[in-house]
C-alpha positions, 0 to 999 in steps of 0.5 A: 052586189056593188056593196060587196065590193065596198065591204071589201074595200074596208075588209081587205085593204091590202087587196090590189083593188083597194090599194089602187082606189085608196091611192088615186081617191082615198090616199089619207082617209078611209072609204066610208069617209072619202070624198067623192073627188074630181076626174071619177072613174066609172068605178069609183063613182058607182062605189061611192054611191053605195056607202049609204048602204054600207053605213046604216048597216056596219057597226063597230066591234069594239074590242080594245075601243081604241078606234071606236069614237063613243058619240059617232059611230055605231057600236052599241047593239039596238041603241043609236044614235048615243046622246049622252046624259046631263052628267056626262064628263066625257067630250064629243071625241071621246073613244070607247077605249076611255070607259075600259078599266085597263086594269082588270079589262071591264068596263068602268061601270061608274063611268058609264053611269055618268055618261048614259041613261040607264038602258044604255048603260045595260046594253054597254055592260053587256057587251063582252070586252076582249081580254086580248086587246084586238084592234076594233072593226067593223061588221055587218049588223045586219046579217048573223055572221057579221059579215056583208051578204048581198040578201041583206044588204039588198033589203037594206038598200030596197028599205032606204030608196022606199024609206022603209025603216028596217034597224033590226033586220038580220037575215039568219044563216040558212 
């Protein structure tokens, strides 16, 4: 149930809640990012825990790619981590944004050959880009609504402490 609340901290960052943890913790980065700091609140202490949680199982939406870094965060379905081909051109700060031919709004298809292997190229191209340039964000991949439900994040957790690999797991809507 913890989780929720950090699931709610990055979904909701205009939330009291949040706004008074981002400025005592957090002030200049985000919460998956944050370090863990001195003087800890019982709170924030037991909110840091659970962002392991949250990290294997959030993957980037990404619709204008903007945010979303290429070789850091997750945001390929079934492929992770990215490791980028012999021929690639672009550099390890590269966003998603990069491979987007604004133009016509698709996908720069050679550009992508360039940089991956051929699965991954597959799995890139199928990937539907926005035509209305919304901002990235990020969803719960382990559930089918992509939002965090406590079932799934629940497994998660049970599956990290007893090192049990459950990548694709995602609990259906009942």
């Amino acid at each position: 149930m913890l989780a929720k609340q950090g699931w709610r901290l990055i979904n909701d960052e205009d939330s009291l809640c949040s706004r008074v943890l981002k400025a005592t913790y957090f002030w200049n980065r985000n919460f998956l990012e944050a370090p863990q700091g001195y003087n800890l609140s019982f709170t924030w202490s037991s909110l840091y825990e659970v962002r392991e949680v949250l990290k294997n199982g959030l993957k980037w939406s990404a619709d204008n790619g903007i945010k979303t870094e290429i070789w850091k965060d997750n945001w390929v379905p079934m492929r992770e981590p990215l490791t980028p081909a012999p021929s690639n051109v672009l550099d390890h700060n590269a966003r998603v944004s990069q491979m987007i031919v604004w133009d016509n709004g698709e996908w720069d298809h050679e550009l992508i050959r360039q940089c991956f292997d051929d699965a991954t190229v597959q799995a890139i191209i199928w990937i539907p880009l926005s035509h209305r340039l919304c901002a990235d964000i990020l969803i719960w991949s382990k559930h089918s609504t992509e939002n965090y439900m406590v079932k799934s994040g629940y497994r998660l957790a049970n599956g990290i402490v007893n090192g049990v690999a459950i990548e694709n797991v995602i609990v259906p809507i009942r």
